[in-house]
ZAVEX-221289 format. One record per residue: residue number from 1; x, y, z of N, C-alpha, C in turn. Coordinates in pm, 1 decimal. Example, Ala and Ser with C-alpha at 12.3 -4.5 7.8 and 13.67 -1.06 7.14 Angstrom:
residues 2
<site resi="1" n_xx="1319.0" n_yy="-569.0" n_zz="780.0" ca_xx="1230.0" ca_yy="-450.0" ca_zz="780.0" c_xx="1320.0" c_yy="-330.0" c_zz="780.0"/>
<site resi="2" n_xx="1285.0" n_yy="-225.0" n_zz="708.0" ca_xx="1367.0" ca_yy="-106.0" ca_zz="714.0" c_xx="1290.0" c_yy="3.0" c_zz="787.0"/>
//
This chain:
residues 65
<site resi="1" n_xx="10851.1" n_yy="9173.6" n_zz="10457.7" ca_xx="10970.2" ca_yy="9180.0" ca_zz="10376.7" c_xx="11034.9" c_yy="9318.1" c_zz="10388.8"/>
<site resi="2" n_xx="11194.2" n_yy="9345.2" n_zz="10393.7" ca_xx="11223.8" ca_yy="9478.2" ca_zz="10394.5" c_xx="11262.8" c_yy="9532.3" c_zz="10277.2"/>
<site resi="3" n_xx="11259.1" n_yy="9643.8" n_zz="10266.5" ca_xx="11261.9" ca_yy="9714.6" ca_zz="10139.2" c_xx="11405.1" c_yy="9769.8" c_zz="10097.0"/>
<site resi="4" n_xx="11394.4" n_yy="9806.3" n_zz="10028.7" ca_xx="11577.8" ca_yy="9886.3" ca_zz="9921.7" c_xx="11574.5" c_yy="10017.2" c_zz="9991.7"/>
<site resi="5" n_xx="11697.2" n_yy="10031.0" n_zz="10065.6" ca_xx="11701.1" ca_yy="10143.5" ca_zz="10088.5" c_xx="11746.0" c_yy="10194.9" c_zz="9964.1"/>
<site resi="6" n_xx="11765.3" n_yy="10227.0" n_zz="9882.2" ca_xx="11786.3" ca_yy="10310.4" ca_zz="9743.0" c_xx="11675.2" c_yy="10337.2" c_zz="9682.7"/>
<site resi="7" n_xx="11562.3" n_yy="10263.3" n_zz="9680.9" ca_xx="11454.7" ca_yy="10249.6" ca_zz="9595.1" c_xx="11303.8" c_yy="10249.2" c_zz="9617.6"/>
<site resi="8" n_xx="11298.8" n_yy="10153.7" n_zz="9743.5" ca_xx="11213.3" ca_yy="10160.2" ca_zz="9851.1" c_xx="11089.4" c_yy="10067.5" c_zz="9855.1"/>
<site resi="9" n_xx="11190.0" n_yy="9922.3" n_zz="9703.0" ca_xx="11102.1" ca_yy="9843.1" ca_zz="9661.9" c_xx="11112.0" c_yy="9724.0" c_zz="9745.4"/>
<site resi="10" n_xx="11065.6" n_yy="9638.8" n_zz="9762.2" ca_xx="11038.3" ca_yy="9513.7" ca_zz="9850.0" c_xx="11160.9" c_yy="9430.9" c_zz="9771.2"/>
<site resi="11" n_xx="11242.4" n_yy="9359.3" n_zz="9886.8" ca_xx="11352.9" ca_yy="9303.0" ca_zz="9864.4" c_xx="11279.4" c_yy="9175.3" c_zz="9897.4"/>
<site resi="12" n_xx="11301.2" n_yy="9085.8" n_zz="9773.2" ca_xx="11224.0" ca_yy="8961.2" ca_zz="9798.3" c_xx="11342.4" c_yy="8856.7" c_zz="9854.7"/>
<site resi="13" n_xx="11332.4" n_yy="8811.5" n_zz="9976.5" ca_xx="11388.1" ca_yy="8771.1" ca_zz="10049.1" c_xx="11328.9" c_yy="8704.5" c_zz="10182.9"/>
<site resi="14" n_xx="11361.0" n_yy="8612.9" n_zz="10230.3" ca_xx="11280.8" ca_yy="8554.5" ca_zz="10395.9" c_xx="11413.9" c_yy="8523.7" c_zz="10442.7"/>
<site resi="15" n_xx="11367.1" n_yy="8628.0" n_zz="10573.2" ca_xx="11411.4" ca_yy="8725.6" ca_zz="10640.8" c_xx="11469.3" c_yy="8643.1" c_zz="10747.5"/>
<site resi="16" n_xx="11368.7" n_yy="8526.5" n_zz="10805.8" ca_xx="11438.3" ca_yy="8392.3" ca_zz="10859.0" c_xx="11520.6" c_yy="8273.1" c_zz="10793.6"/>
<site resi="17" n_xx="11535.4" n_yy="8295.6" n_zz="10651.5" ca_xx="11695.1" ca_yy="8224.3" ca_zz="10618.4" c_xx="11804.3" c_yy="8328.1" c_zz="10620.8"/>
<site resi="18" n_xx="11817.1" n_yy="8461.1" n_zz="10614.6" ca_xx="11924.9" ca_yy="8496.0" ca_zz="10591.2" c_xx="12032.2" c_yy="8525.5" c_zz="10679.4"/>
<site resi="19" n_xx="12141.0" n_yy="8493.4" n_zz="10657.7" ca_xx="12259.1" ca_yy="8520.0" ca_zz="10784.8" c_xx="12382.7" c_yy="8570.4" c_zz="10740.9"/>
<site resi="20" n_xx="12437.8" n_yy="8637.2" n_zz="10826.6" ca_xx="12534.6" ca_yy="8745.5" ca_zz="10845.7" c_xx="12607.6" c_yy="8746.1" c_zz="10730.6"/>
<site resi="21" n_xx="12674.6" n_yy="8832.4" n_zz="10601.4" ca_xx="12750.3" ca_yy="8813.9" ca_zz="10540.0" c_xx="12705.8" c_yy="8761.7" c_zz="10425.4"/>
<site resi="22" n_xx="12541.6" n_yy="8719.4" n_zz="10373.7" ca_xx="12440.9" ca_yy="8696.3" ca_zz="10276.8" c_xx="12470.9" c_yy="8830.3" c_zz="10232.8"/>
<site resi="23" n_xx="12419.8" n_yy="8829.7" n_zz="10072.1" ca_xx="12465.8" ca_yy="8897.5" ca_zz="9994.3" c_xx="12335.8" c_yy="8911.9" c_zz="9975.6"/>
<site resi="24" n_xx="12224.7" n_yy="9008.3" n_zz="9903.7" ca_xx="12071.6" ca_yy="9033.1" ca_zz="9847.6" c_xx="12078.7" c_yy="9165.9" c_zz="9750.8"/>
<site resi="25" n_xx="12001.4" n_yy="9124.4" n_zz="9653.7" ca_xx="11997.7" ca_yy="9223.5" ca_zz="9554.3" c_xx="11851.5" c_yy="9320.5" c_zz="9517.1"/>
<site resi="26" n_xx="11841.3" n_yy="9416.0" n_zz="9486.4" ca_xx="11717.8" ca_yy="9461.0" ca_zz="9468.2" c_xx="11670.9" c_yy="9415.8" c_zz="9306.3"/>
<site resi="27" n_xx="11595.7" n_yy="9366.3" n_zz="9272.8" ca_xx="11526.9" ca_yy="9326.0" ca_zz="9169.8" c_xx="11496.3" c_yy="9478.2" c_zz="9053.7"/>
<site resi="28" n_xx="11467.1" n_yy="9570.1" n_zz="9160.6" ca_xx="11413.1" ca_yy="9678.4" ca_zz="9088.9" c_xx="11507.1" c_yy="9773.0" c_zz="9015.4"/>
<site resi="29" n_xx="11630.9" n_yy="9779.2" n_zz="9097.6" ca_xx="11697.4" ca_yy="9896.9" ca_zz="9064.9" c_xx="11914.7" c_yy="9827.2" c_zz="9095.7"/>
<site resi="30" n_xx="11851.6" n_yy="9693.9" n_zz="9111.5" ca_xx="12005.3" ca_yy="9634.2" ca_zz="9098.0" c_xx="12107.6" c_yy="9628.3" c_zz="9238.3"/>
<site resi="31" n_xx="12072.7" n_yy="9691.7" n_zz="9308.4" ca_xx="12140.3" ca_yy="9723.0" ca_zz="9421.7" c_xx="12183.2" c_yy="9586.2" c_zz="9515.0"/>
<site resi="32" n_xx="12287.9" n_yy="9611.6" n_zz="9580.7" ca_xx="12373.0" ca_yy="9484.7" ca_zz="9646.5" c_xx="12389.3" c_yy="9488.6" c_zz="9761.0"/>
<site resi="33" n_xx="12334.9" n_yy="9430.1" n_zz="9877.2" ca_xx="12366.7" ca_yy="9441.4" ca_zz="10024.4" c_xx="12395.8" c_yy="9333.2" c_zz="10089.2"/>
<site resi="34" n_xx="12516.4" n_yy="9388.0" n_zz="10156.7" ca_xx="12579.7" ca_yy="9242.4" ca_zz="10216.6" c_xx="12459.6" c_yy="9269.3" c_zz="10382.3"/>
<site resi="35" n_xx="12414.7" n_yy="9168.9" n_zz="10450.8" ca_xx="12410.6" ca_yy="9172.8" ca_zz="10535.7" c_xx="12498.6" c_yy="9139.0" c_zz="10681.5"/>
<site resi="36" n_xx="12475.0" n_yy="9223.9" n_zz="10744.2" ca_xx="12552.9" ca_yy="9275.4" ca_zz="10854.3" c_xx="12545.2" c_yy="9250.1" c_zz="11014.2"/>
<site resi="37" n_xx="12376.9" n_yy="9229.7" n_zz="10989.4" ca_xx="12277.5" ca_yy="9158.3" ca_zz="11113.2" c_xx="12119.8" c_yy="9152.3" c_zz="11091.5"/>
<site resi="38" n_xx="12104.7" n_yy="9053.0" n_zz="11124.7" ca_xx="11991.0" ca_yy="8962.9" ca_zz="11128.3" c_xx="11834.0" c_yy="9023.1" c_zz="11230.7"/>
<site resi="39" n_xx="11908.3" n_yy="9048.9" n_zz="11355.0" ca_xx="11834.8" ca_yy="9078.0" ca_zz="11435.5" c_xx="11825.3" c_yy="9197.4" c_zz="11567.1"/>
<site resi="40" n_xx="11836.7" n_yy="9285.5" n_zz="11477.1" ca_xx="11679.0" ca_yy="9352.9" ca_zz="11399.4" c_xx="11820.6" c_yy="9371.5" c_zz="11223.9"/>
<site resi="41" n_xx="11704.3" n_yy="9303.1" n_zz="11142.1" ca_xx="11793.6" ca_yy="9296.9" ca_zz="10993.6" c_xx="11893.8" c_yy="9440.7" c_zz="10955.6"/>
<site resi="42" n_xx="11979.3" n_yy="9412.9" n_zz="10964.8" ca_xx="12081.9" ca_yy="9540.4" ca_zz="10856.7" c_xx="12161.6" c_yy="9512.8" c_zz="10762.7"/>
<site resi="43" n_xx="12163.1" n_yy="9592.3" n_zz="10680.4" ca_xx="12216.7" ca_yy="9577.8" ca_zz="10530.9" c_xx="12305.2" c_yy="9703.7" c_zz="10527.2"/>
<site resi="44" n_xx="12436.7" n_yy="9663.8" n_zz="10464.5" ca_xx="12516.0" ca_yy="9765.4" ca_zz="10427.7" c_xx="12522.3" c_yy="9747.0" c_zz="10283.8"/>
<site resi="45" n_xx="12528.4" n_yy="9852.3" n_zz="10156.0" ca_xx="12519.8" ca_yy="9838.9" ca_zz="10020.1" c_xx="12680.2" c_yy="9815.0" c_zz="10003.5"/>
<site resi="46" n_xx="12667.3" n_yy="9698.5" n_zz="9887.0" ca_xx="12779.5" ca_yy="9695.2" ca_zz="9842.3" c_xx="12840.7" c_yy="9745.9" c_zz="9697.9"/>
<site resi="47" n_xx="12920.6" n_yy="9846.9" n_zz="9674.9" ca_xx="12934.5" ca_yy="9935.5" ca_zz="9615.7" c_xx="13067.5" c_yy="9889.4" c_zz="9525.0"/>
<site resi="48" n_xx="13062.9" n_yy="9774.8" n_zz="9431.1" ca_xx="13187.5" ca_yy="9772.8" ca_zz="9373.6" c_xx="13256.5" c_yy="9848.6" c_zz="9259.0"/>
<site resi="49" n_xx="13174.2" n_yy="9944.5" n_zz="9219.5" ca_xx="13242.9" ca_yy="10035.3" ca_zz="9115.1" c_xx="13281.3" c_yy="10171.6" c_zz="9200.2"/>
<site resi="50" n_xx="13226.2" n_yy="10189.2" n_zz="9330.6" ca_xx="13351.0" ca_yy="10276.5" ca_zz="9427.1" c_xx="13480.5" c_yy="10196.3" c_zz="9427.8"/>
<site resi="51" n_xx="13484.8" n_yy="10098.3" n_zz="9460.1" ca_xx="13610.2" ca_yy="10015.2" ca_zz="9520.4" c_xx="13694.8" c_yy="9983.9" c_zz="9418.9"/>
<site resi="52" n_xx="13645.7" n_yy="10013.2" n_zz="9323.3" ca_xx="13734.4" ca_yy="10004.0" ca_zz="9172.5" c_xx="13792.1" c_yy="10150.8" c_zz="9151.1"/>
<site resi="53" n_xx="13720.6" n_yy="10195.8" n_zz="9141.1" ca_xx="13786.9" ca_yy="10370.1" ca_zz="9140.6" c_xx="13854.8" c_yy="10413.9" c_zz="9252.1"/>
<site resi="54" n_xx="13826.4" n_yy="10389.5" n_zz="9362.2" ca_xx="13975.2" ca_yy="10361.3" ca_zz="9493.9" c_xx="14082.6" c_yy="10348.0" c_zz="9449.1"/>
<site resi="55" n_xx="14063.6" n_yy="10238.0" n_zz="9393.4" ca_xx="14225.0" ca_yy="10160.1" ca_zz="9342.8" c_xx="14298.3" c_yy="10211.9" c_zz="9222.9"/>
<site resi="56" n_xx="14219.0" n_yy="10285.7" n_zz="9168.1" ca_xx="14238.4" ca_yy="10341.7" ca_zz="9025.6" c_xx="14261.3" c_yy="10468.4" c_zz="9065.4"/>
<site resi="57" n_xx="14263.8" n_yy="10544.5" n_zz="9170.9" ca_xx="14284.8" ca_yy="10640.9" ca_zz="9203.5" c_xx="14459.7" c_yy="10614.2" c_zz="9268.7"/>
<site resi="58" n_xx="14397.3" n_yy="10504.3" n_zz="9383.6" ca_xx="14530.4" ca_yy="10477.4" ca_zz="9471.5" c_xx="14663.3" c_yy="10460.8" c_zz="9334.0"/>
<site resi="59" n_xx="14645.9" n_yy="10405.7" n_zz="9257.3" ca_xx="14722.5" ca_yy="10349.2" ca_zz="9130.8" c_xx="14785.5" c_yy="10494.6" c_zz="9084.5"/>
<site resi="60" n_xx="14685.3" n_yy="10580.3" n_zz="9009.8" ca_xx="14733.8" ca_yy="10689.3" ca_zz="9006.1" c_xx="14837.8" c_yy="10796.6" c_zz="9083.9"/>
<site resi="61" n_xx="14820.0" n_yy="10781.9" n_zz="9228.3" ca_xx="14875.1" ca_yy="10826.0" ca_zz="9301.7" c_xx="15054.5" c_yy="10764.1" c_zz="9332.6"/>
<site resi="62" n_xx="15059.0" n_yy="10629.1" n_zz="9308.5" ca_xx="15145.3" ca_yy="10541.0" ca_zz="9271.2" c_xx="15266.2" c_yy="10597.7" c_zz="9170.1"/>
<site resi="63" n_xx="15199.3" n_yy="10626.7" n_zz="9081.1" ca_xx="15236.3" ca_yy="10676.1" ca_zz="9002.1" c_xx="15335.3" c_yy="10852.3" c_zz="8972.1"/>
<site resi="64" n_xx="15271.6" n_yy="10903.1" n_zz="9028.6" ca_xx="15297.9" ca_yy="11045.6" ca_zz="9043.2" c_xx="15421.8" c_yy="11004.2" c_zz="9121.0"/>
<site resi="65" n_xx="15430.7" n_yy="10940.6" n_zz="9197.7" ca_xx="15547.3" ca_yy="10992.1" ca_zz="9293.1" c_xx="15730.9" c_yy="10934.2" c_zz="9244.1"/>
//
């Protein structure tokens, strides 16, 4: 099983159902990774309270001008 990169706890998951664009969460510490590839497995974290403050920034900026 592979582990959280944040945490470094076992991501309970089988590793031969998951495919591209599966979403997995860490149990331990909450964390969200979309997967990206299968073989050899990669996970990119998905970070939606950055992507909210982006926009809340971009918004701001909107604004000023």
């Amino acid at each position: 099983m592979p582990n959280c990169p944040e945490c470094e706890n076992e991501l309970d998951v089988d590793v031969e159902e998951l495919e591209e664009g599966d979403v997995v969460a860490c149990d331990e510490c909450g964390s969200e990774y979309e997967v990206v590839g299968v073989d050899p497995l990669e996970l990119s974290r998905v970070d939606e309270e950055n992507e909210e403050e982006d926009e809340e920034y971009f918004d701001e900026d909107e604004e000023e001008e």
